[in-house]
Backbone bond lengths (Angstrom), bond angles and torsions (degrees), N, CA, C in turn:
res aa  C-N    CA-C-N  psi(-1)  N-CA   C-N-CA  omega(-1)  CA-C   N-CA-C  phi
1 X - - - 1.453 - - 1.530 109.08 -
2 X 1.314 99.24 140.09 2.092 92.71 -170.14 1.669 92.01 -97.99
3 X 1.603 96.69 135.33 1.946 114.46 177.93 1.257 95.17 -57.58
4 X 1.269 113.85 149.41 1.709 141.07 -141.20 1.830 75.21 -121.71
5 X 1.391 130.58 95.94 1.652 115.43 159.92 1.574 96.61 -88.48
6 X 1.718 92.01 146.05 1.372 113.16 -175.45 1.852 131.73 -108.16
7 X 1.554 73.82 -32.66 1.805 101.77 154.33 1.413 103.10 -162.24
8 X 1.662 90.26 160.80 1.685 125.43 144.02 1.563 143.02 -131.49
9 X 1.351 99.46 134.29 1.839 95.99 -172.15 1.314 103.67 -128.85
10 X 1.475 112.22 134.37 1.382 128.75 170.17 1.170 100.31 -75.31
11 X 2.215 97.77 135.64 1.136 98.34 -156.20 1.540 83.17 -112.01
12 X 1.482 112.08 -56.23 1.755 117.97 174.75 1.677 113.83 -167.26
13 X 1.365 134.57 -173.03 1.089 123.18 -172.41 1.925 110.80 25.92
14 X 1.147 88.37 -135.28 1.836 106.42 170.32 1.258 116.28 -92.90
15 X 1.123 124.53 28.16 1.660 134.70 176.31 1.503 119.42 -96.84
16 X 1.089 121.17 103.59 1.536 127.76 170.34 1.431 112.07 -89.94
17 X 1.443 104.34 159.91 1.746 91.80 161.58 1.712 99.66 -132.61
18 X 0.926 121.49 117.70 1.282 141.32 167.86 1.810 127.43 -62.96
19 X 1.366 132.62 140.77 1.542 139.53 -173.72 1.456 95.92 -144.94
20 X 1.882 94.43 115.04 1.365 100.26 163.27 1.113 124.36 -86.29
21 X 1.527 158.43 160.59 1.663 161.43 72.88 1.889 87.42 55.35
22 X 0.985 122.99 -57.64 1.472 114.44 -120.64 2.279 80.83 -117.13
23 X 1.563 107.86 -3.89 1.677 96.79 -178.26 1.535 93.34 116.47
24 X 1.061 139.78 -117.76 1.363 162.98 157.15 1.973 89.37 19.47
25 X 1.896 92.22 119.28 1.713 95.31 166.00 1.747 83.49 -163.45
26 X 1.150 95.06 -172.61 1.598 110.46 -154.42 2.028 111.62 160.61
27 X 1.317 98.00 142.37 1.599 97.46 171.38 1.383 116.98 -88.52
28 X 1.588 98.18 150.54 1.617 102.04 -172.51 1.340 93.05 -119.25
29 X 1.461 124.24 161.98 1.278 129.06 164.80 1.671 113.49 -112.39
30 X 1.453 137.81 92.91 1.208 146.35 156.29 1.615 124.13 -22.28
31 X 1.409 99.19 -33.43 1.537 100.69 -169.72 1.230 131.94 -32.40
32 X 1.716 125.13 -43.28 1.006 151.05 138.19 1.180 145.13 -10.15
33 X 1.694 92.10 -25.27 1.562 104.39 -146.68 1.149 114.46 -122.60
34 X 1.871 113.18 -8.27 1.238 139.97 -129.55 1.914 99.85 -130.25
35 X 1.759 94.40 66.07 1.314 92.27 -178.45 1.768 99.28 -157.47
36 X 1.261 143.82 156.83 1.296 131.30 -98.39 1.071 168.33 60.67
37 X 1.721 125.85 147.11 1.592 84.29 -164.61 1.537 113.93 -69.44
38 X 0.697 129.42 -34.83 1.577 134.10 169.70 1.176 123.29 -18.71
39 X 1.172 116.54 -49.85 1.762 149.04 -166.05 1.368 110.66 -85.25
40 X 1.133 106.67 -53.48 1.827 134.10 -165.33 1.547 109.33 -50.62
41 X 1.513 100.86 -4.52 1.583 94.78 166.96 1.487 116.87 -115.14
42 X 1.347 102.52 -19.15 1.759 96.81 167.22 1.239 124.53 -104.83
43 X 1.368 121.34 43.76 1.315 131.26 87.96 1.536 148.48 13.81
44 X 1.399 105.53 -64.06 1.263 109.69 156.39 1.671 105.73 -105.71
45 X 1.379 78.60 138.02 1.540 100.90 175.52 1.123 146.70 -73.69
46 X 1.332 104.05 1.17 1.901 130.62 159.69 2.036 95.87 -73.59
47 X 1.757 97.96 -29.62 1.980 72.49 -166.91 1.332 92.14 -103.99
48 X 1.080 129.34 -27.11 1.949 131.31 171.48 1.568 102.51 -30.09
49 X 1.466 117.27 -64.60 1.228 121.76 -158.14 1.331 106.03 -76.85
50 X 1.124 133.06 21.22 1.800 129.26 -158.86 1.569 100.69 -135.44
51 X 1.606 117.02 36.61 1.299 153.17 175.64 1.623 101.58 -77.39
52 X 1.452 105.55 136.18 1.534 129.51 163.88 1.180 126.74 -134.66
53 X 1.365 106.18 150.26 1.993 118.92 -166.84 1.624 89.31 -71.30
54 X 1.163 143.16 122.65 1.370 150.63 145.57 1.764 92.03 -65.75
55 X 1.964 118.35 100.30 1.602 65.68 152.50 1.163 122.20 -142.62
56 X 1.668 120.18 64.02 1.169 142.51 127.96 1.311 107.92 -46.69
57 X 1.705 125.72 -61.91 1.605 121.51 176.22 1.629 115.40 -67.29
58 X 1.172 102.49 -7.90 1.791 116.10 -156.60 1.216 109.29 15.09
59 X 1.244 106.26 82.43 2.163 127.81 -163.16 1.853 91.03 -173.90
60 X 1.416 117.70 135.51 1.192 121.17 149.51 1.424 119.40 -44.28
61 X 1.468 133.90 150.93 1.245 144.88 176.08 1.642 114.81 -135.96
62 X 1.082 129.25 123.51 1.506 113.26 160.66 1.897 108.64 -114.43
63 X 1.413 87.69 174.89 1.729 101.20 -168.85 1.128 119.71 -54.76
64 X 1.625 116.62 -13.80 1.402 133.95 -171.67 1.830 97.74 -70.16
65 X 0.902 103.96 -24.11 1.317 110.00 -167.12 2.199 123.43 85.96
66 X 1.350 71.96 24.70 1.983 90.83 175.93 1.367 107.32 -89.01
67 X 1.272 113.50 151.88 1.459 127.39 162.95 1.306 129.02 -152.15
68 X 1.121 132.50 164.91 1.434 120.36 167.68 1.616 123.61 -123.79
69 X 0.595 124.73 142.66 1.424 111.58 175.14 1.493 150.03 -32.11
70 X 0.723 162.38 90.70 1.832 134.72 -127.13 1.448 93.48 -91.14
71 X 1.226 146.69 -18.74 1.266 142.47 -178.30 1.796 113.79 -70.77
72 X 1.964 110.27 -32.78 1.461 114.58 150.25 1.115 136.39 -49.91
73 X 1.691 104.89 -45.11 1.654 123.63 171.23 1.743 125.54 -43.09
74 X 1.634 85.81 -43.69 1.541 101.55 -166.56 1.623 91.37 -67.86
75 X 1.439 113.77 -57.67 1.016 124.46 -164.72 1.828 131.84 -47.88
76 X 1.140 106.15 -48.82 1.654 126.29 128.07 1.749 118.14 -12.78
77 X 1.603 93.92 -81.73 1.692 102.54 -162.69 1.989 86.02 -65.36
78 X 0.967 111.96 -29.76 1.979 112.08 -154.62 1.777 98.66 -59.34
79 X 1.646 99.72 -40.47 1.039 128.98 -169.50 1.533 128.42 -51.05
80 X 1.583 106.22 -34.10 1.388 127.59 -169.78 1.712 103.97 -90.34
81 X 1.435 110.90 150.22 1.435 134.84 177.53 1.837 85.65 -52.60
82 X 1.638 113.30 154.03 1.796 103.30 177.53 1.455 104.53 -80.58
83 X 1.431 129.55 -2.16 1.638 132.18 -175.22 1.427 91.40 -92.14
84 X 1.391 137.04 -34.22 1.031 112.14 171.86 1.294 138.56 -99.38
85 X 1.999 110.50 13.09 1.514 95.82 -156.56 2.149 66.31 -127.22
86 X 1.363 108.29 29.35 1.253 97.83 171.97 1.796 148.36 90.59
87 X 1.900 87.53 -6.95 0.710 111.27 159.67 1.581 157.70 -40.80
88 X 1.504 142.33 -173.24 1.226 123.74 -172.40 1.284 116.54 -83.31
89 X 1.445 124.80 4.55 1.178 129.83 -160.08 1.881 106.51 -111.33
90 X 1.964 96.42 -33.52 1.364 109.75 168.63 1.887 109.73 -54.47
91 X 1.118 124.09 -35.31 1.447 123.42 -175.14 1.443 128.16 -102.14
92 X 1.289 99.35 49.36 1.136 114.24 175.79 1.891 118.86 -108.45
């Protein structure tokens, strides 16, 4: 079943923070990720941040015509300690 994202907010650099359907969100860092031609323009960080919830794709999209998968996304945020990906344990 593909994770239902519910939002995204630019946080800084290549850092998003992501909200799944299902509870579970956390920031990811892109930086990494951001190479191709596809990619090769968000890069700069005036067009990185100018990202939208597709959510027909329920996956971020930008104008560049990039995307990622939302099943990577999850995988990422799933990935992190819950203090660090923002979790219920971080707000305490």
């Amino acid at each position: 079943m593909t994770p239902k994202l519910e939002s995204a907010e630019y946080v800084a650099d290549y850092r998003i923070r992501l909200r799944f359907a299902d509870g579970r969100q956390g920031k990811i860092d892109l930086a990494d990720e951001l190479w191709g031609e596809v990619f090769e323009p968000l890069k700069d960080p005036s067009v990185f941040r100018r990202f939208r919830v597709d959510t027909e794709l329920s996956t971020i999209t930008w104008e560049t015509g990039a995307d990622l998968a939302p099943e990577y996304h999850y995988e990422k945020v799933a990935a992190q300690p819950a203090a660090a990906a923002g979790g219920p344990s971080a707000r305490r």
